[in-house]
C-alpha positions in Angstrom: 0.0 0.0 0.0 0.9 3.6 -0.9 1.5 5.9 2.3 3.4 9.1 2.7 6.7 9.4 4.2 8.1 11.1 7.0 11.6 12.1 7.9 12.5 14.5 11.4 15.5 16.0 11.4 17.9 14.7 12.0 21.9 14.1 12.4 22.0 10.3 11.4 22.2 9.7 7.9 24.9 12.6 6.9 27.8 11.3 4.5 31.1 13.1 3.4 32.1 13.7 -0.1 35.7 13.1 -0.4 37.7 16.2 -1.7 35.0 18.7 -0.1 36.0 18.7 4.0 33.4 20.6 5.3 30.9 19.4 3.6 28.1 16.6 4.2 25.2 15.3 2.3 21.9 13.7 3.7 20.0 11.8 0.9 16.2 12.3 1.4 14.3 11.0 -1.6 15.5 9.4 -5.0 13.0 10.6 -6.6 14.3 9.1 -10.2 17.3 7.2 -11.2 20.4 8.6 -10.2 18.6 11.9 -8.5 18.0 13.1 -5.1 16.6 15.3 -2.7 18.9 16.0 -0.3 20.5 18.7 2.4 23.6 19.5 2.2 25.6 21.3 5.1 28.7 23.6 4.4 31.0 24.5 7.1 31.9 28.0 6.8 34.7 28.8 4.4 33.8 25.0 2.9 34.4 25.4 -1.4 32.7 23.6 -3.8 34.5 23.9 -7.0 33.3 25.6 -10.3 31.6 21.9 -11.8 28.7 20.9 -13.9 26.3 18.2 -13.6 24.9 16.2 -16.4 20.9 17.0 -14.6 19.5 19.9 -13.7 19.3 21.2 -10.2 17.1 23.1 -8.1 19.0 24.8 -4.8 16.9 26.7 -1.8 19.4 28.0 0.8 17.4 26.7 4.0 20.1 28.7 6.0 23.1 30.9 6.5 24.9 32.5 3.1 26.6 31.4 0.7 28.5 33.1 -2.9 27.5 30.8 -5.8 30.0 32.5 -8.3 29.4 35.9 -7.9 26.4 35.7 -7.0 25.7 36.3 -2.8 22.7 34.3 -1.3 21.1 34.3 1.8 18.4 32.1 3.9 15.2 31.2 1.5 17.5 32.2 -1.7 16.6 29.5 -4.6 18.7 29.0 -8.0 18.1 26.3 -10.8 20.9 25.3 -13.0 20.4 23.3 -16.1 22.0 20.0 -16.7 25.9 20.8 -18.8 25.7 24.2 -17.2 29.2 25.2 -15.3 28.3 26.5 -12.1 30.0 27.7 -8.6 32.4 27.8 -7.4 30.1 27.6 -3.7 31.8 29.3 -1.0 30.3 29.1 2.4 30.2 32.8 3.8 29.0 31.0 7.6 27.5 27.8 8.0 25.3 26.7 5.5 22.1 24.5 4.9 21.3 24.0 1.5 18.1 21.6 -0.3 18.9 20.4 -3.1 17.0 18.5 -6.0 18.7 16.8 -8.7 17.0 15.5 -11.3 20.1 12.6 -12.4 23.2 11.7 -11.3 25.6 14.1 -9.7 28.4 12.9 -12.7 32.3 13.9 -11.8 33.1 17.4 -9.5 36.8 18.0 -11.1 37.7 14.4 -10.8 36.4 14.3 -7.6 34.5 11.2 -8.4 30.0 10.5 -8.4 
């Protein structure tokens, strides 16, 4: 049977990406092959490198700021970027909460790996 889901928050769950200290990622959904919904937390001063990604994305900033190139956002903030589209680098101006849905794999971050 179909039900709805329910997730409280939470600090169980949260994975590192290796080549990005200061950042973690807690999957919520896969909501189609190879995508997510997920949080993401950024340590302030945590970088992101300028990278692309082969799905589109859809970013709200849930908390604290954050430069996205050169491009400044604070709390409730949202950006889309198209699939093949080079964005970032992300630079965490405090600490940072970010949801993020991707619809596809997250591909290669400068040979940083999927």
């Amino acid at each position: 049977m179909l039900h709805q889901d329910f997730r409280a928050p939470s600090d169980e769950g949260w994975s590192t990406i290796e080549g990005l200290p200061g950042v973690q990622l807690q999957i919520l959904a896969t909501p189609v092959d190879g995508g997510s919904i997920h949080r993401a937390r950024l340590a302030k001063a945590a970088v992101i490198p300028v990278h692309t990604h082969p799905a589109d994305e859809y970013v709200l900033v849930v908390s604290g700021r954050i430069r996205t190139g050169q491009t400044e956002c604070a709390a409730g903030t949202f950006w889309a970027t198209p699939g093949g589209v080079e964005q970032g680098p992300h630079v965490a101006l405090s600490d940072v909460e970010l949801l993020t849905v991707r619809l596809g794999p997250m591909g290669e971050v400068l040979g940083l790996g999927t």
